[in-house]
DRENDONU-660734 format. One record per residue (C-alpha): z, y, x. Coordinates in nm, 2 decimals. Layout:
N
rec z = Z y = Y x = X
...
***
This chain:
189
rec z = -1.78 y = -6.06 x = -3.72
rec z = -1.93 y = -6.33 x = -3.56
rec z = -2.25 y = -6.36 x = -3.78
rec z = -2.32 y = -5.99 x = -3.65
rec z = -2.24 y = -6.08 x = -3.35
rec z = -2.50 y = -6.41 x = -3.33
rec z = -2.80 y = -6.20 x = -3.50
rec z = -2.73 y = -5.93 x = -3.21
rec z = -2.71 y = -6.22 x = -2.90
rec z = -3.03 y = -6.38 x = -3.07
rec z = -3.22 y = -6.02 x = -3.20
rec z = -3.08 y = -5.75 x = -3.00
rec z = -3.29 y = -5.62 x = -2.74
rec z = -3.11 y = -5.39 x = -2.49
rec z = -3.36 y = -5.11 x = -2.34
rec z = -3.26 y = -4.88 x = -2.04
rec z = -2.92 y = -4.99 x = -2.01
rec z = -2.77 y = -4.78 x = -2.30
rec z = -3.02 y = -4.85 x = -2.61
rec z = -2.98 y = -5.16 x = -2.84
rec z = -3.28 y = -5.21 x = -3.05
rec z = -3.17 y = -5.37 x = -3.36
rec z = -3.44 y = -5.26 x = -3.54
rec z = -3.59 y = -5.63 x = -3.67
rec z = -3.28 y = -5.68 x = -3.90
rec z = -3.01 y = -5.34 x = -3.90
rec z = -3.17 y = -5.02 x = -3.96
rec z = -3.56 y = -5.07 x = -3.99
rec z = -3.60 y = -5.36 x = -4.11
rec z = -3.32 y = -5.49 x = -4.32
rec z = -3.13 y = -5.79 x = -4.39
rec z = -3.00 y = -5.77 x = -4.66
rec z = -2.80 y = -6.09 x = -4.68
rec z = -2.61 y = -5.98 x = -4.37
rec z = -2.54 y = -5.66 x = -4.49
rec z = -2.40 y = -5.83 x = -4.79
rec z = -2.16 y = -6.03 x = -4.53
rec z = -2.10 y = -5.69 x = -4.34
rec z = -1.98 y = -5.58 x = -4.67
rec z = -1.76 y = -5.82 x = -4.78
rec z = -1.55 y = -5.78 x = -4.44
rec z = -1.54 y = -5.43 x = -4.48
rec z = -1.38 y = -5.50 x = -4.86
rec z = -1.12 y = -5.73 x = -4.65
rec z = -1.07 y = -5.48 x = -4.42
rec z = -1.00 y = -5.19 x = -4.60
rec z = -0.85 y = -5.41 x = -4.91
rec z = -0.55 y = -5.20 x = -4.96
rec z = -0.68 y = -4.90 x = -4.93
rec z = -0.78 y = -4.68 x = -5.27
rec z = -1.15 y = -4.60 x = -5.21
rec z = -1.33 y = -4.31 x = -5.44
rec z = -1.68 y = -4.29 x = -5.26
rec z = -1.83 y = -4.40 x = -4.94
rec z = -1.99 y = -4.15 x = -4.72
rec z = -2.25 y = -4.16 x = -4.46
rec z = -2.50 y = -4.04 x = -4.26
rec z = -2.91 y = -4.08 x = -4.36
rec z = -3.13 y = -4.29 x = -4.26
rec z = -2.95 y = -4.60 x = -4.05
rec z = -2.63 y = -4.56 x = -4.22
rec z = -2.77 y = -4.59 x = -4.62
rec z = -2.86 y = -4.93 x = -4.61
rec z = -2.51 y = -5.08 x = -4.50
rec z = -2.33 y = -4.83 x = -4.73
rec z = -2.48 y = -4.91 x = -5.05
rec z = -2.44 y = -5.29 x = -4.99
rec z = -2.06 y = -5.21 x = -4.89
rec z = -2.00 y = -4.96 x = -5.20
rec z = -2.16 y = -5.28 x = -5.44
rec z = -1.81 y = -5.46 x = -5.32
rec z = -1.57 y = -5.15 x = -5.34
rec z = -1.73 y = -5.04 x = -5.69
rec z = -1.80 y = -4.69 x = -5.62
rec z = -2.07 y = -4.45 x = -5.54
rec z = -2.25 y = -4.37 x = -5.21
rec z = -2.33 y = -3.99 x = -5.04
rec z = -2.51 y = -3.97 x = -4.80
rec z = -2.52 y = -3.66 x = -4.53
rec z = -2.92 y = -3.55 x = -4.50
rec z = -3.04 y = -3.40 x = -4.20
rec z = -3.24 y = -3.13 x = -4.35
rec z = -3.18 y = -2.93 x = -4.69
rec z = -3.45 y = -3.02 x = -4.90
rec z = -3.55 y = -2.86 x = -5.27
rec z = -3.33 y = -3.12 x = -5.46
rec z = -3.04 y = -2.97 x = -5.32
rec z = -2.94 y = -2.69 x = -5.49
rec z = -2.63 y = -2.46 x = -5.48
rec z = -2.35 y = -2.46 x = -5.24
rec z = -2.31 y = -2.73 x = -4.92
rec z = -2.10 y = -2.79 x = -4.66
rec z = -2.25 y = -2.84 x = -4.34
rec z = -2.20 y = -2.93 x = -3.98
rec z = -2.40 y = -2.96 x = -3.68
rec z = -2.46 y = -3.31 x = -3.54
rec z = -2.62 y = -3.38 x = -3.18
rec z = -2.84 y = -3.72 x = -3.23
rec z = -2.84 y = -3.94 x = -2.91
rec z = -3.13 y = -4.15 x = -3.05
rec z = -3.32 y = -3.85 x = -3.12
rec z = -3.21 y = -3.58 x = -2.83
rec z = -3.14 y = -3.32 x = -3.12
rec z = -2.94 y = -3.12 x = -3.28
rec z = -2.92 y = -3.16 x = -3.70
rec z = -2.79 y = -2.93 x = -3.94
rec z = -2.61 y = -3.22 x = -4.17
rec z = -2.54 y = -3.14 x = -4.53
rec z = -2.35 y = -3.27 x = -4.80
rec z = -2.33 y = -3.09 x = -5.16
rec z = -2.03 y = -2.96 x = -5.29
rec z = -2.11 y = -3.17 x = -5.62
rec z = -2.07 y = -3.49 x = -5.45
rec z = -1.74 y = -3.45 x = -5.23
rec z = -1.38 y = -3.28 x = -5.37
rec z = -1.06 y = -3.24 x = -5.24
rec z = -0.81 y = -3.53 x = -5.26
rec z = -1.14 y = -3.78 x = -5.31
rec z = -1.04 y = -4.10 x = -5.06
rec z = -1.37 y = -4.16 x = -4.83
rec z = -1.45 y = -4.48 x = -4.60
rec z = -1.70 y = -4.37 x = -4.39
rec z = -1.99 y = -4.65 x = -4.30
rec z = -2.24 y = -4.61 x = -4.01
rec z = -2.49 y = -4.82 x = -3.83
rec z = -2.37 y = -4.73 x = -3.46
rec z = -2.02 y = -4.57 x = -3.27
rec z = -2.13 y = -4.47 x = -2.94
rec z = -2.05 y = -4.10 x = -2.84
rec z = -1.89 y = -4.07 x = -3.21
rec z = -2.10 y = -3.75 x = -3.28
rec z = -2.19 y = -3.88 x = -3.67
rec z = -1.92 y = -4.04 x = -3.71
rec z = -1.74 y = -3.69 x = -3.61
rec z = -1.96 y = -3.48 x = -3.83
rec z = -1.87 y = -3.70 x = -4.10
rec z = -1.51 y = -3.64 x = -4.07
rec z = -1.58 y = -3.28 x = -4.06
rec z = -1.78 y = -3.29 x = -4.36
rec z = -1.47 y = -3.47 x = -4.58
rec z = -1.22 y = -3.23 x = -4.42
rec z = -1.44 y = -2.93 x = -4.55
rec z = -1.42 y = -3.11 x = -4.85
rec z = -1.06 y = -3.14 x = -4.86
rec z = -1.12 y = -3.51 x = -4.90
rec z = -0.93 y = -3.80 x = -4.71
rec z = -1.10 y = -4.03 x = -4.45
rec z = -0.98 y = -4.37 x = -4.55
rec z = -1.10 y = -4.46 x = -4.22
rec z = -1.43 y = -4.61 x = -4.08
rec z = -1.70 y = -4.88 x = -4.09
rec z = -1.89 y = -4.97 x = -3.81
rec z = -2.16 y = -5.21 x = -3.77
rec z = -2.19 y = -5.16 x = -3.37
rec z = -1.97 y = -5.01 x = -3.17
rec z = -2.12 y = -4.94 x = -2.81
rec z = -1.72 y = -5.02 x = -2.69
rec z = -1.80 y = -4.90 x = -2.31
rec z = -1.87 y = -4.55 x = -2.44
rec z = -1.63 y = -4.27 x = -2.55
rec z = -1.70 y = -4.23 x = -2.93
rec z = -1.45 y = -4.51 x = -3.05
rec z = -1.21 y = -4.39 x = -2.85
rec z = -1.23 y = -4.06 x = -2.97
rec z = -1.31 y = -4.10 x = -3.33
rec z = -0.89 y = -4.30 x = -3.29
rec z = -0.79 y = -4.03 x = -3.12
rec z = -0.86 y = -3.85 x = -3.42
rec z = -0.62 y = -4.05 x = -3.63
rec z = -0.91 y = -4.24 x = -3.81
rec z = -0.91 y = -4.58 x = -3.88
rec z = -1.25 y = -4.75 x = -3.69
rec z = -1.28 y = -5.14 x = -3.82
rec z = -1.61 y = -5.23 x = -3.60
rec z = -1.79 y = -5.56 x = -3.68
rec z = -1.92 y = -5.60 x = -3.38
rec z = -1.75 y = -5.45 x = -3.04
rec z = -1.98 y = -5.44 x = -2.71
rec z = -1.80 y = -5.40 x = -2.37
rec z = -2.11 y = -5.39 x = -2.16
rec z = -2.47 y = -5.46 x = -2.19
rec z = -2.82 y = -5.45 x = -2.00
rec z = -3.14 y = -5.61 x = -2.04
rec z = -3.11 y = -5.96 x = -2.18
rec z = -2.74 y = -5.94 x = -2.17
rec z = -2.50 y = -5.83 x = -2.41
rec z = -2.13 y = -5.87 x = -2.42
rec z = -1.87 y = -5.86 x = -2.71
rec z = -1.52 y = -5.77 x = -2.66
***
């Protein structure tokens, strides 16, 4: 998506090699006339599919998902990282390692929100070792839901998670697609 792709080139700033700070218009700060672009392609991406819900991952992913659900008409859930009061009864849960964050979560969904046979498209903010995007997956197929496939905003292209989430059988539709990057260069594939 090449308006992604511009507000990355002109925004983005690439730390250490492997981080891309997007934080000044993806997932601190929001624009939220580009996520309404970001979900518009998605709808012409995944235009034949049936969707039922869109699922994700908090706190990047919410943002994007909600704009995208507004064009699919249906409801978001989102996975938290911690179980808080407001959840109550049964869960289905997965551990998630967090390359931003160096940890380990404990992601969580309620059983109220996700049922066998429901058809998922899972939106994130980033694909780059494909660890959410994984736990995700895992979530639906405790579930006994069906992943539709996958939304991407940024896919870190030059590292394994894209590659593996495929592998998997799921369909990845990345907006925009890095092949390599380092300070104050960024390249799209």
């Amino acid at each position: 998506m090449r308006e992604l792709e511009e507000r990355i080139r002109r925004d983005g700033v690439v730390e250490d090699g492997s981080v891309l700070k997007v934080d000044s218009f993806l997932n601190h700060q929001m624009d939220v006339a580009l996520f309404a672009a970001m979900g518009q392609e998605w709808a012409r991406l995944f235009a034949g599919e049936k969707i039922d819900k869109i699922l994700t991952i908090e706190a990047s992913g919410i943002g994007i998902a909600c704009v995208a659900a507004q064009q699919f008409g249906v409801p978001v859930v989102f996975a938290k990282k911690s179980r808080t009061k407001n959840i109550a009864g049964d869960v289905y849960r997965v551990e998630v390692p967090s390359f931003t964050h160096g940890t380990v979560n404990d992601v969580i969904v309620s059983k109220r929100f996700l049922k066998a046979g429901e058809r998922l498209l899972l939106i994130d903010d980033f694909l780059a070792n494909g660890a959410a995007l994984e736990g995700l997956i895992r979530l639906a197929r405790q579930a006994g839901a069906v992943v539709v496939g996958a939304g991407i905003a940024v896919e870190k292209a030059f590292q394994p998670g894209g590659d593996r989430i495929r592998a998997m059988g799921v369909r990845v539709e990345s907006l925009a697609r890095i092949g390599s990057m380092s300070p104050g260069r960024i390249e799209f594939c």
